[in-house]
C-alpha atoms as an extended CHARMM CRD file, in Angstrom:
* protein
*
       118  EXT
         1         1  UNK       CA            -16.0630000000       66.4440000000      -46.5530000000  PROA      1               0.0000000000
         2         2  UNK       CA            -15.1740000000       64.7070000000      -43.0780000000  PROA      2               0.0000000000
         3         3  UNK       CA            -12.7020000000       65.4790000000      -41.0540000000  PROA      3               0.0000000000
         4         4  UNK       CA            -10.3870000000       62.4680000000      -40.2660000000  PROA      4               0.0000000000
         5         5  UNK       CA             -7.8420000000       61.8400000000      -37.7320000000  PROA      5               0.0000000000
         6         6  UNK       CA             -5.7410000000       59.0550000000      -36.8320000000  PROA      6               0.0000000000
         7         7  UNK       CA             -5.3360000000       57.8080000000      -33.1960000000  PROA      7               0.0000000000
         8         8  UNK       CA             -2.0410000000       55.7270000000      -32.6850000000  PROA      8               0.0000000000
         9         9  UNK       CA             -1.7060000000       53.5900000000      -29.3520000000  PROA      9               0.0000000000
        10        10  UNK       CA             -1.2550000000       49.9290000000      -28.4650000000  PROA      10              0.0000000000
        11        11  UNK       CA             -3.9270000000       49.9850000000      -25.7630000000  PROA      11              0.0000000000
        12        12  UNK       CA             -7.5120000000       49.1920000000      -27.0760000000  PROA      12              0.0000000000
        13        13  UNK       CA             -9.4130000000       51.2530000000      -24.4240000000  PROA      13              0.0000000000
        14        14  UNK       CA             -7.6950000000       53.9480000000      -25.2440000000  PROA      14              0.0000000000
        15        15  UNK       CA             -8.6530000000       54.1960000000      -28.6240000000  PROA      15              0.0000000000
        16        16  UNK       CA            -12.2350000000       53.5160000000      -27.7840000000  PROA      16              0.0000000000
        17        17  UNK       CA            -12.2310000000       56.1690000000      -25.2930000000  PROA      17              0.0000000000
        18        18  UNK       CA            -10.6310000000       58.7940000000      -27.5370000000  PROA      18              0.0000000000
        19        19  UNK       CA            -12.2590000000       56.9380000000      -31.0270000000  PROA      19              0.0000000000
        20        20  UNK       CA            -16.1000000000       57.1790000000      -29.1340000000  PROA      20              0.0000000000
        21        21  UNK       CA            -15.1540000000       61.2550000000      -28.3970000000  PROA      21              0.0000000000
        22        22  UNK       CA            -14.1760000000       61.9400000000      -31.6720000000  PROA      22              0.0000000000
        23        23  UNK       CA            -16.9410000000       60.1240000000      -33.5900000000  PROA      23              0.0000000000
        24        24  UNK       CA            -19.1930000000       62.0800000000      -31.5540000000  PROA      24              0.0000000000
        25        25  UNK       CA            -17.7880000000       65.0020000000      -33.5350000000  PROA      25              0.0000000000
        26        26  UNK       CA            -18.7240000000       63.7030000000      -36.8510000000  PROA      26              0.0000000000
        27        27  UNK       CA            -14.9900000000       62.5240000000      -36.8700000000  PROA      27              0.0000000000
        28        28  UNK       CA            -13.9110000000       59.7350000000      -39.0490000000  PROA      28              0.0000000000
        29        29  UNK       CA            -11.4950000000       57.6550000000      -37.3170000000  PROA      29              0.0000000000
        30        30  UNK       CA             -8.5210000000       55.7250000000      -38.6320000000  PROA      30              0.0000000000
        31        31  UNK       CA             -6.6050000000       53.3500000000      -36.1520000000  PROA      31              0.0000000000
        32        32  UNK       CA             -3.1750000000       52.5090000000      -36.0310000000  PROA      32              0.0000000000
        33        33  UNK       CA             -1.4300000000       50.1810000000      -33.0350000000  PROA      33              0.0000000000
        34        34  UNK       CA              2.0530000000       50.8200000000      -34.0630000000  PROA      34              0.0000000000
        35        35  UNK       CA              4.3710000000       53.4560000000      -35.5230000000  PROA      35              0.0000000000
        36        36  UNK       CA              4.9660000000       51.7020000000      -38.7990000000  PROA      36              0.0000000000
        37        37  UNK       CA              1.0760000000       51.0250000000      -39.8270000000  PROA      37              0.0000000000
        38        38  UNK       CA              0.5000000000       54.5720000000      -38.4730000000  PROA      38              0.0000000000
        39        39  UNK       CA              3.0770000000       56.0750000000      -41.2850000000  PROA      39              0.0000000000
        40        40  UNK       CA              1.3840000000       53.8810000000      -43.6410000000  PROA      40              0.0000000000
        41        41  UNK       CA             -1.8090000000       55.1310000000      -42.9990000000  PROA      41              0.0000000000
        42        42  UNK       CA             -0.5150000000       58.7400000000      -43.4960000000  PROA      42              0.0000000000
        43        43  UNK       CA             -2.3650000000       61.2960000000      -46.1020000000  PROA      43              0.0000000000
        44        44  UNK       CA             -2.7530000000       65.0280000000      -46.5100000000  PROA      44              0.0000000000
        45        45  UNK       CA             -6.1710000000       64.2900000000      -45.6860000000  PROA      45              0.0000000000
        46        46  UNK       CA             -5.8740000000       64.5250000000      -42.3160000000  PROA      46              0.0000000000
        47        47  UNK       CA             -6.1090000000       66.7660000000      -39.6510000000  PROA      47              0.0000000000
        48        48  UNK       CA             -4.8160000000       65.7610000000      -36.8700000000  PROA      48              0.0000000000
        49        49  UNK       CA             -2.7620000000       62.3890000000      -35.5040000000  PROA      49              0.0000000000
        50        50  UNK       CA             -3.1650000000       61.6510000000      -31.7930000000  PROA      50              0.0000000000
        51        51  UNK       CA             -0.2290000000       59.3220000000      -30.9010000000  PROA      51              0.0000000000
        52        52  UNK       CA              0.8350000000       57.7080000000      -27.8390000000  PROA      52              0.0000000000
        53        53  UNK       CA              4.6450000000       58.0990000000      -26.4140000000  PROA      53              0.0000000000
        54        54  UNK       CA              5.4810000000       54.5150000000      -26.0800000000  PROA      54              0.0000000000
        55        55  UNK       CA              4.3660000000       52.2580000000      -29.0570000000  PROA      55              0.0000000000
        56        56  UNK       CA              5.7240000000       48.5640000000      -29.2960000000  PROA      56              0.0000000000
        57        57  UNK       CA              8.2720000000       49.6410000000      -32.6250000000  PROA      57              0.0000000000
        58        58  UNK       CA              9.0320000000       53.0320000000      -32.2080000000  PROA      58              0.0000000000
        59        59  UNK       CA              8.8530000000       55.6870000000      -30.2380000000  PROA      59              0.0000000000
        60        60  UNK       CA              6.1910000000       58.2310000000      -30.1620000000  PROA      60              0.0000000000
        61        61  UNK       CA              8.4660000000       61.0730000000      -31.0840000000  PROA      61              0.0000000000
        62        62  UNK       CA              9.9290000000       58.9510000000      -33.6850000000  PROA      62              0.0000000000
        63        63  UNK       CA              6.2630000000       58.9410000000      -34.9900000000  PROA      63              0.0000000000
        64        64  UNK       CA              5.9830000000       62.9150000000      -34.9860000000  PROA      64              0.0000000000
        65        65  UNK       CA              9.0500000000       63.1710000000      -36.7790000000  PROA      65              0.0000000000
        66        66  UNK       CA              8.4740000000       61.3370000000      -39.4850000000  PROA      66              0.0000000000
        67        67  UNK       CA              4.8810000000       63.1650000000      -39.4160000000  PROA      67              0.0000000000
        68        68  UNK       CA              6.3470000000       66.1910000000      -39.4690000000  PROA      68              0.0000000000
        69        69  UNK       CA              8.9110000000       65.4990000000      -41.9030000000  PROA      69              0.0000000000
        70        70  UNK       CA              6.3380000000       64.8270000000      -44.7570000000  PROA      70              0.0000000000
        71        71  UNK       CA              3.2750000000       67.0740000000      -43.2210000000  PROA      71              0.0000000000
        72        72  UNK       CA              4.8650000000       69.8500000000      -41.7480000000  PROA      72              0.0000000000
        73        73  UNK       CA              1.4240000000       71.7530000000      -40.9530000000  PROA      73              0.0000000000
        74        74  UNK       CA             -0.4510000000       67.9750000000      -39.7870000000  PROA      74              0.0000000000
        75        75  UNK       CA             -2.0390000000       68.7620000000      -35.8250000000  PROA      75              0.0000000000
        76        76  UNK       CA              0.3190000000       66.6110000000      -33.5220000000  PROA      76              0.0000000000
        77        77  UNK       CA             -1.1710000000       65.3320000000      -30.1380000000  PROA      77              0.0000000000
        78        78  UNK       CA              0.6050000000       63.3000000000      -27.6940000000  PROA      78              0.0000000000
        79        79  UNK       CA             -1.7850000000       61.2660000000      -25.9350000000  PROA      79              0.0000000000
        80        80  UNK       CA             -0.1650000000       59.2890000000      -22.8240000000  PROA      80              0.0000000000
        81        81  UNK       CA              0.2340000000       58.0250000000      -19.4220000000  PROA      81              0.0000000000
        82        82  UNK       CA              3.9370000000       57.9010000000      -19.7170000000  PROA      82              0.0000000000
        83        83  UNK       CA              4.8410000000       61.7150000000      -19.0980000000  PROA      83              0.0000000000
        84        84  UNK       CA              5.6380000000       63.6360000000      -15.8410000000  PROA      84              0.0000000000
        85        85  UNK       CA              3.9170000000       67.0240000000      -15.9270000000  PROA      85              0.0000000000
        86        86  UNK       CA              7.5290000000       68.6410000000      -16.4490000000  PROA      86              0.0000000000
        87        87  UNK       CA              7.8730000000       66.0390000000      -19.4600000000  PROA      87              0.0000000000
        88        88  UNK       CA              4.5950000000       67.1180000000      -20.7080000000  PROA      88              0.0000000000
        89        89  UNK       CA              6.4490000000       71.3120000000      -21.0820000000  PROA      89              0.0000000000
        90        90  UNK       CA              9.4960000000       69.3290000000      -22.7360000000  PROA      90              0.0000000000
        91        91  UNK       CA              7.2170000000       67.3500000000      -25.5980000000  PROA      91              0.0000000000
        92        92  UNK       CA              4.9540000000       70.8540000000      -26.4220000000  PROA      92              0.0000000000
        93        93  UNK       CA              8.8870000000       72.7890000000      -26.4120000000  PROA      93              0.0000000000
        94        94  UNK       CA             10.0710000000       70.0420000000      -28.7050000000  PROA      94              0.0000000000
        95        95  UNK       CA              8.1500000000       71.3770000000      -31.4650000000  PROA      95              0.0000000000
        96        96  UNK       CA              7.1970000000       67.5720000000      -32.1510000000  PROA      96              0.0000000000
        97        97  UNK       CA              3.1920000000       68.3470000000      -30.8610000000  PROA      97              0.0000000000
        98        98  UNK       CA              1.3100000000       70.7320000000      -30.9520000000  PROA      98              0.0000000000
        99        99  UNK       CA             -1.0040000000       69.7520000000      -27.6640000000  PROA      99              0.0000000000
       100       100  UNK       CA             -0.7840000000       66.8900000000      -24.6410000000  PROA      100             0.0000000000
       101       101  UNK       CA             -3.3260000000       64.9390000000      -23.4410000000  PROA      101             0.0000000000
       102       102  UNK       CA             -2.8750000000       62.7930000000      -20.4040000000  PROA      102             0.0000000000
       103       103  UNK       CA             -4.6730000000       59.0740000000      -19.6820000000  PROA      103             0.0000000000
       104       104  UNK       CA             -6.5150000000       59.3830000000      -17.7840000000  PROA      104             0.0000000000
       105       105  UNK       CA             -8.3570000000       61.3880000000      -20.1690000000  PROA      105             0.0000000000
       106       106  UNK       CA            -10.1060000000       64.4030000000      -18.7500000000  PROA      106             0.0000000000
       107       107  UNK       CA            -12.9920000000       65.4760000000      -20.8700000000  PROA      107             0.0000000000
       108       108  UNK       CA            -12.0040000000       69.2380000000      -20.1130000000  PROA      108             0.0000000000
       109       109  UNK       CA             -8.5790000000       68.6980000000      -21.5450000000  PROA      109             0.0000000000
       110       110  UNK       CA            -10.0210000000       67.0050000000      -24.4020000000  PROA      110             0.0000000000
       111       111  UNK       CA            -12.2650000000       69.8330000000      -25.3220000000  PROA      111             0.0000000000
       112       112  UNK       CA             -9.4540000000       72.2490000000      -24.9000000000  PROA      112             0.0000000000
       113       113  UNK       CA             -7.5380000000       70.6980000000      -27.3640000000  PROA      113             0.0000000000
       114       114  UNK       CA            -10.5070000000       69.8250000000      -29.8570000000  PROA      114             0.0000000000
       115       115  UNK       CA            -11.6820000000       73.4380000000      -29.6250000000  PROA      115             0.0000000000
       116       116  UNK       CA             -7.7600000000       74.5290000000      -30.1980000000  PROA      116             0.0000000000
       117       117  UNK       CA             -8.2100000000       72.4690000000      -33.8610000000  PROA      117             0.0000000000
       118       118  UNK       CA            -11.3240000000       74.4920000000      -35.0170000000  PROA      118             0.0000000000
């Protein structure tokens, strides 16, 4: 069976960049540009939900909640430009995500993480 994850951010190129990485994997790739149509895309199916801090409805974290709320075990990533690299200790100590990724994306840091899911 394929592996699916679902990347959540308003920004088109960033969900090429990160969908084109993935699929690379052998991924399958569900896309979601807000926090409501993410939650509705949500199944037990999944393995992991990269979502961006600042969405146009809801926050980010709001997002994780929720997540984490119905999928307690579901992989977590915040993937932003919108975090400070103290911020970026704070959303890992949250308990909210399990990993960070920073836009830019650096391929390194994307590996990391990916290799961190296997």
């Amino acid at each position: 069976m394929k592996v699916k994850m679902l990347i959540v951010d308003d920004d088109a190129k960033s969900i090429t960049l990160l969908e084109d990485l993935l699929r690379l994997r052998n991924i399958e790739v569900l896309k979601a540009s807000n926090g409501r149509d993410a939650l509705a895309l949500l199944t037990p199916e999944l393995k992991c939900c990269f979502i961006d801090i600042r969405l146009p409805d809801m926050s980010g974290s709001v997002v994780a909640r929720r997540i984490r709320e119905k999928y307690a075990a579901m992989c977590l990533v915040a993937y932003t430009a919108s975090v400070l690299s103290n911020e970026k200790d704070e959303l890992i100590r949250s308990n909210l995500f399990d990993a960070v990724l920073l836009k830019p994306l650096k391929l390194e840091e994307f590996e990391k993480v990916m290799t961190a899911l296997e």
